[in-house]
C-alpha positions as CSV (number, residue, x, y, z in Angstrom):
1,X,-28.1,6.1,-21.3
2,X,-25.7,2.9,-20.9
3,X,-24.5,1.8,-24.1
4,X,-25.3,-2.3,-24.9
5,X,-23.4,-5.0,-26.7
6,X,-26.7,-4.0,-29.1
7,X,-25.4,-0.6,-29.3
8,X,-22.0,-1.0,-30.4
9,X,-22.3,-3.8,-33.1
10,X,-25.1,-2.2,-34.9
11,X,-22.4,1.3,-34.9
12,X,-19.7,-1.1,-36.1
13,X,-22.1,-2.7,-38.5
14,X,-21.0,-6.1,-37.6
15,X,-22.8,-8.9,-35.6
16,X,-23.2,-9.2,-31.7
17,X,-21.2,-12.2,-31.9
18,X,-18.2,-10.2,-33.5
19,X,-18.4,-8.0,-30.9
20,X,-18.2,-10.7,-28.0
21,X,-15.4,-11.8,-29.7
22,X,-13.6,-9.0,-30.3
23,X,-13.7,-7.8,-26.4
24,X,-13.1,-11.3,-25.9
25,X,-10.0,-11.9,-27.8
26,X,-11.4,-15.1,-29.3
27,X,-11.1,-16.5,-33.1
28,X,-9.3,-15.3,-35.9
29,X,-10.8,-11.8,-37.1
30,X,-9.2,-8.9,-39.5
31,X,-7.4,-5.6,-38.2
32,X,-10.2,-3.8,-39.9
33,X,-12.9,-5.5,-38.1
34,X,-11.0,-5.1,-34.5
35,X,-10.4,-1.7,-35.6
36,X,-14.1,-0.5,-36.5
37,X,-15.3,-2.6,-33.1
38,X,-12.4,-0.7,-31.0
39,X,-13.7,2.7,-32.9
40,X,-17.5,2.0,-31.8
41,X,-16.9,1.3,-28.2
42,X,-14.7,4.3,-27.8
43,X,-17.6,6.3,-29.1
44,X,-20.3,5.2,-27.3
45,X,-17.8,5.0,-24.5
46,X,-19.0,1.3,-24.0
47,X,-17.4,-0.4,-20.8
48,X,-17.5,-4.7,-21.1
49,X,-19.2,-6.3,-17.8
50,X,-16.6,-7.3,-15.6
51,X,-19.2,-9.3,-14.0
52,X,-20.5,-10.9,-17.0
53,X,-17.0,-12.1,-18.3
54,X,-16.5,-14.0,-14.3
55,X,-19.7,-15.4,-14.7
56,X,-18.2,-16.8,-18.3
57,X,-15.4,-18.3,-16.4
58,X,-13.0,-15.0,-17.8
59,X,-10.9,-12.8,-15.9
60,X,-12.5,-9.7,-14.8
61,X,-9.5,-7.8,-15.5
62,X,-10.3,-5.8,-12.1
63,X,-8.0,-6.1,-9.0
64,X,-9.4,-4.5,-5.3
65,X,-7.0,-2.7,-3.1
66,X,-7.9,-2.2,0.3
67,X,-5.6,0.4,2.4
68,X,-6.2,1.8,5.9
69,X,-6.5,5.7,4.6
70,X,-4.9,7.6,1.6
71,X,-4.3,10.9,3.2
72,X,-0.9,9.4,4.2
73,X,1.4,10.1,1.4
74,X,3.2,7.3,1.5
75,X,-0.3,4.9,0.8
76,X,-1.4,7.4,-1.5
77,X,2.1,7.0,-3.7
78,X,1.9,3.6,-3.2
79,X,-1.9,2.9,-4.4
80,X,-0.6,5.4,-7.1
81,X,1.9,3.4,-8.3
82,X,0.2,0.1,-8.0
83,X,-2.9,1.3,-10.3
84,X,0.0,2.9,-12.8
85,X,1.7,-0.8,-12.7
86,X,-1.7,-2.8,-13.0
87,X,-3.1,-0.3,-16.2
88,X,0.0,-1.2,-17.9
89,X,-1.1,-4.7,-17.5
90,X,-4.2,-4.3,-18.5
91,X,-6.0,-4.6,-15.5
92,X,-8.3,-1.7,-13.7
93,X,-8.9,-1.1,-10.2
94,X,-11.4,-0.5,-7.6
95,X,-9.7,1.3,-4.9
96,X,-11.2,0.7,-1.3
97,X,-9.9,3.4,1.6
98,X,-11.1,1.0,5.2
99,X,-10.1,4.1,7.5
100,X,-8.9,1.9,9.9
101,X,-12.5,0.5,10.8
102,X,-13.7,-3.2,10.7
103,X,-16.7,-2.7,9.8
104,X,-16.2,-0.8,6.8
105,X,-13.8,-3.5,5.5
106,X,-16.1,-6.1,5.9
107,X,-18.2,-4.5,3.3
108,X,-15.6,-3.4,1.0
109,X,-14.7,-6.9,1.2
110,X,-17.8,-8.4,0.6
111,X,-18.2,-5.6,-2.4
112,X,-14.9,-6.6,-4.2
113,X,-16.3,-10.3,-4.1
114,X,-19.5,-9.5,-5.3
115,X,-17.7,-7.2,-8.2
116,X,-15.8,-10.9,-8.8
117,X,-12.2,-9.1,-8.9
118,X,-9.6,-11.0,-10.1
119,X,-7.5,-10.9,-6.8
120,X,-7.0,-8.1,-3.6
121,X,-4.1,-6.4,-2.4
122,X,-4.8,-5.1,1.2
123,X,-2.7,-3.1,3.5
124,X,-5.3,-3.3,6.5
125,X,-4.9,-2.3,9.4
126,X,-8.2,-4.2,11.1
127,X,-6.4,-7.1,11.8
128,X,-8.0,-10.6,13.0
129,X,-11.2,-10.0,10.2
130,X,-12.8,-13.0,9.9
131,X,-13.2,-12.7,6.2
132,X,-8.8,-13.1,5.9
133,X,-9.0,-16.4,7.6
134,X,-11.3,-18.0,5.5
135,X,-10.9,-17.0,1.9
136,X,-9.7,-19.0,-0.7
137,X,-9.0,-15.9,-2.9
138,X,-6.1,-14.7,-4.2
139,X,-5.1,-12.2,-1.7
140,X,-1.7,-10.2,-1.2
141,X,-0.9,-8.7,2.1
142,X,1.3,-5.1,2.0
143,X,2.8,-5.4,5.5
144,X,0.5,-6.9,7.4
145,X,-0.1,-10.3,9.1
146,X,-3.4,-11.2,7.8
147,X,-3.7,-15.1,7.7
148,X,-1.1,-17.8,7.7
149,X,-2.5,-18.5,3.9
150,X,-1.7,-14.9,2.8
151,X,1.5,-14.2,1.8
152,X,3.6,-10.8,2.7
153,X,5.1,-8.2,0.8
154,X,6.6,-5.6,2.7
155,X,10.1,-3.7,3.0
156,X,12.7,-4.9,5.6
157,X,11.3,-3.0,8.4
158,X,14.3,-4.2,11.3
159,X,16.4,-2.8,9.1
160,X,14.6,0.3,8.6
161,X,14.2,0.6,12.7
162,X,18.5,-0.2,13.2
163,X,19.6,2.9,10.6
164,X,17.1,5.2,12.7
165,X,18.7,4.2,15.5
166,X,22.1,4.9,14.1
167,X,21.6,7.8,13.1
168,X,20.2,8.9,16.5
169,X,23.9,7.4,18.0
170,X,25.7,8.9,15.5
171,X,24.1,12.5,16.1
172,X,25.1,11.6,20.0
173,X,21.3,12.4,21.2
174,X,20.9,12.3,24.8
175,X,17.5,12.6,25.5
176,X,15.7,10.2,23.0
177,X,12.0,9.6,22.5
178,X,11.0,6.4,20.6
179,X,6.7,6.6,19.3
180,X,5.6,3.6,19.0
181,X,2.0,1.9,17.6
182,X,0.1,-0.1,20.1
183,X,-0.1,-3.3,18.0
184,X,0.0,-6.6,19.3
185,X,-0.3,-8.5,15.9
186,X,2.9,-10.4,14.6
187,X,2.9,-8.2,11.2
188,X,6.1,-7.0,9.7
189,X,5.8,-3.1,11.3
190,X,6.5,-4.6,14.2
191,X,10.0,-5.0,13.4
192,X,10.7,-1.1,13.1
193,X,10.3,-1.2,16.8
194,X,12.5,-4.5,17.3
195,X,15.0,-3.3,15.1
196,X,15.5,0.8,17.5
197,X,15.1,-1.3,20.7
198,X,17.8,-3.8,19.5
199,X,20.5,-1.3,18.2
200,X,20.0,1.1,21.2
201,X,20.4,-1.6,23.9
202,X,23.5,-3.0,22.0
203,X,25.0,0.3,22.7
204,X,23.9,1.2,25.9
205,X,22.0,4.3,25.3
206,X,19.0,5.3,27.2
207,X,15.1,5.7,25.8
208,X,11.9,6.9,26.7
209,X,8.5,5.3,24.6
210,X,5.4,7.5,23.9
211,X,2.4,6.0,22.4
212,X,0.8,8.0,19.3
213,X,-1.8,9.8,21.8
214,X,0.9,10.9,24.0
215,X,2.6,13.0,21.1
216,X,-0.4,16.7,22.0
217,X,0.8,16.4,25.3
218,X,4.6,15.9,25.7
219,X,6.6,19.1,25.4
220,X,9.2,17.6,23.6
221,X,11.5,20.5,23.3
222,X,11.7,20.5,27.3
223,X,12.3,17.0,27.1
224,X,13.9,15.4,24.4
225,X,16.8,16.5,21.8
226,X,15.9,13.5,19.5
227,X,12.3,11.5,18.2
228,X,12.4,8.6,16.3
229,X,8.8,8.7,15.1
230,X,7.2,6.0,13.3
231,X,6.6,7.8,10.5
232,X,6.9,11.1,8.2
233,X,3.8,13.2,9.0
234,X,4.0,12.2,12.4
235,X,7.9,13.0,12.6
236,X,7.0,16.9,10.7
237,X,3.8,17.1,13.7
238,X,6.8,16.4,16.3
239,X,9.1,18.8,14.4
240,X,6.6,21.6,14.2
241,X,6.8,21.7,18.2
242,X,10.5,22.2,18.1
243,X,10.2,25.2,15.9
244,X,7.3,26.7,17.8
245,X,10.1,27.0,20.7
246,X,12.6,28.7,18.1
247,X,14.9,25.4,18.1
248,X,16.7,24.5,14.5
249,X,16.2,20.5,13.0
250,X,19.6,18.9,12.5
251,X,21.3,21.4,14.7
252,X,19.1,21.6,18.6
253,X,17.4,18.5,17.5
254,X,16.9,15.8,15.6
255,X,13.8,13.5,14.5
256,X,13.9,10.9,12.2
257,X,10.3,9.5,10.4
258,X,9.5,6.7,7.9
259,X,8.3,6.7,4.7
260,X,10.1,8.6,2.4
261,X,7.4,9.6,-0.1
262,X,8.3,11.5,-2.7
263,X,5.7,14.4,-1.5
264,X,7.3,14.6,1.8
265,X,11.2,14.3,0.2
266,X,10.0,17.4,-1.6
267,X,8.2,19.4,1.1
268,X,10.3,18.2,4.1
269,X,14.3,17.6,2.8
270,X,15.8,18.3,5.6
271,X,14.1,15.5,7.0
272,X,16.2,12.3,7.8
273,X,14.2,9.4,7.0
274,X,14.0,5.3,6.3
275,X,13.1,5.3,2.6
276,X,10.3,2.5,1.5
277,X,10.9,1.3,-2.4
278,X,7.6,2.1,-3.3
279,X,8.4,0.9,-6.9
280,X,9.4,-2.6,-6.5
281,X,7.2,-2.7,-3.4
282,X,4.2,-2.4,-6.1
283,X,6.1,-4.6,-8.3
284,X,6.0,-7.9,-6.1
285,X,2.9,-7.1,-5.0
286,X,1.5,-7.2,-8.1
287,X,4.0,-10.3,-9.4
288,X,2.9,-12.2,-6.3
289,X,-0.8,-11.6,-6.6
290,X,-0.7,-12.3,-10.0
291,X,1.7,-15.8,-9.0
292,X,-1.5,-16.5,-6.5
293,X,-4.1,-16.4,-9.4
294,X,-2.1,-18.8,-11.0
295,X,-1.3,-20.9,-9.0
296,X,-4.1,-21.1,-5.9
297,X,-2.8,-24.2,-4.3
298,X,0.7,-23.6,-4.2
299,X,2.2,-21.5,-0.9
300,X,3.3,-18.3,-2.1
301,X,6.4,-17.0,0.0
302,X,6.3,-14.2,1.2
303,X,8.7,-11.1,0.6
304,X,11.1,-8.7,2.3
305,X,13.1,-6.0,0.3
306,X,15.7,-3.7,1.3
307,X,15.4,0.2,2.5
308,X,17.9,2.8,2.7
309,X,18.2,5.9,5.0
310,X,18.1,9.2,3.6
311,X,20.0,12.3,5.7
């Protein structure tokens, strides 16, 4: 059975009101009265209505995130650390996977609203829902182009797609296979492809592109000697062909992914790879979510930080 307000005052033996205010953080009140209140909720294991403290005109102290899948490492690390960095704030999250489907977004979206959350950080992937356009919320985009309202936090992609390309140069490839997302938004991932095409055409060098689906049916070792994928599990798929044909990574070939979780640093080292800051990447997030629910009117800009390249 749910434990009540009821429930935990009459354990504490102090008043509803005391309760209220305790969870509340209201009035003046002794360290032994907190203390025994704290000491009854913990025993009946009493969670405070979010909903009830919105309705009050309170924050919720709940913050939605909406990503496109966490079976990626990399969004699973992130959504990781961005739960670790809200908790320490005080703050709880519900945690909303869209799969890469509209529809399902809509109703997570709909579900975080109805849950009144204090503000959403999304890294969708549905882009152009209708929902973006027209909220008022506070909202923070990871990466994505969502509305011209929303501001961006994302890591300097451009960047990210020049030192791929440089290694690539560097590692004189001949034969070079660039995978690239059919995505005809304006978001910030877009700039990984910007940033290979630009670098490779300032020096000259020749490049084939394959979309995602044409990854199952390229023979790559026949092929190429060097992938730049667009990103780490796709780059180890592309990797595991090579080695099917008895060719060595880093010596008959080279692929470079994107990322740089620590799962796949671990499991995959002897993978080069553009490195995301998933720490401060959480950090702004959070900082200009929590910038948005302070200040609703005032255009939030929107933030690009630095990656590095790890051999």
């Amino acid at each position: 059975m749910v434990a009540k307000l009821q429930d935990v005052a009459k354990l504490a033996g102090v008043s509803v009101t005391t309760v209220s205010r305790v969870i509340n953080n209201y009035g003046s009140l002794s360290e032994k009265t907190i203390k025994k209140v704290h000491q009854a909720m913990n025993q009946l294991n009493y969670q405070p209505n979010a909903l009830a403290r919105a309705m009050q005109g309170k924050p919720s102290k709940f913050i939605g995130l909406i990503f496109p899948n966490l079976t990626n490492p990399f969004f699973a690390e992130l959504v990781n650390e961005l739960e670790h960095q809200l908790f320490l704030k005080g703050y709880k999250t519900i945690i909303a996977s869209s799969a890469e489907n509209r529809e399902i977004e809509h109703e997570y979206l709909n579900m975080l609203f109805a849950n009144q959350v204090d503000g959403i950080i999304s890294g969708s992937h549905n882009l152009g829902i209708e929902e973006y356009q027209q909220l008022t919320a506070p909202i923070v985009s990871f990466d994505r182009y969502l509305s011209d309202n929303i501001p961006i936090v994302a890591a300097d992609s451009y960047r990210g797609g020049k030192l791929a390309a440089r290694f690539m140069i560097q590692h004189q490839v001949n034969r070079l296979a660039v995978i690239v997302d059919e995505d005809t938004s304006v978001s910030p991932t877009l700039n990984r492809l910007q940033g290979v095409v630009d670098y490779l055409n300032d020096q000259g060098h020749n490049f084939v592109t394959l979309t995602k689906e044409e990854i199952d049916q390229t023979d790559f070792a026949k092929q190429f000697d060097g992938v730049i994928a667009s990103n780490d599990v796709q780059a180890l798929r592309i990797i595991s062909q090579y080695r099917q044909k008895g060719y060595q990574v880093n010596r008959d070939f080279f692929v470079t992914g994107y990322d740089g979780s620590q799962l796949i640093c671990q499991i995959a080292p002897q993978l080069p790879t553009v490195v995301q800051p998933i720490h401060a990447l959480a950090e702004n997030l959070i900082s200009t979510l929590f910038e948005r629910i302070a200040n609703p009117r005032k255009k939030i800009e929107s933030v690009t930080l630095p990656v590095k390249f790890r051999e």
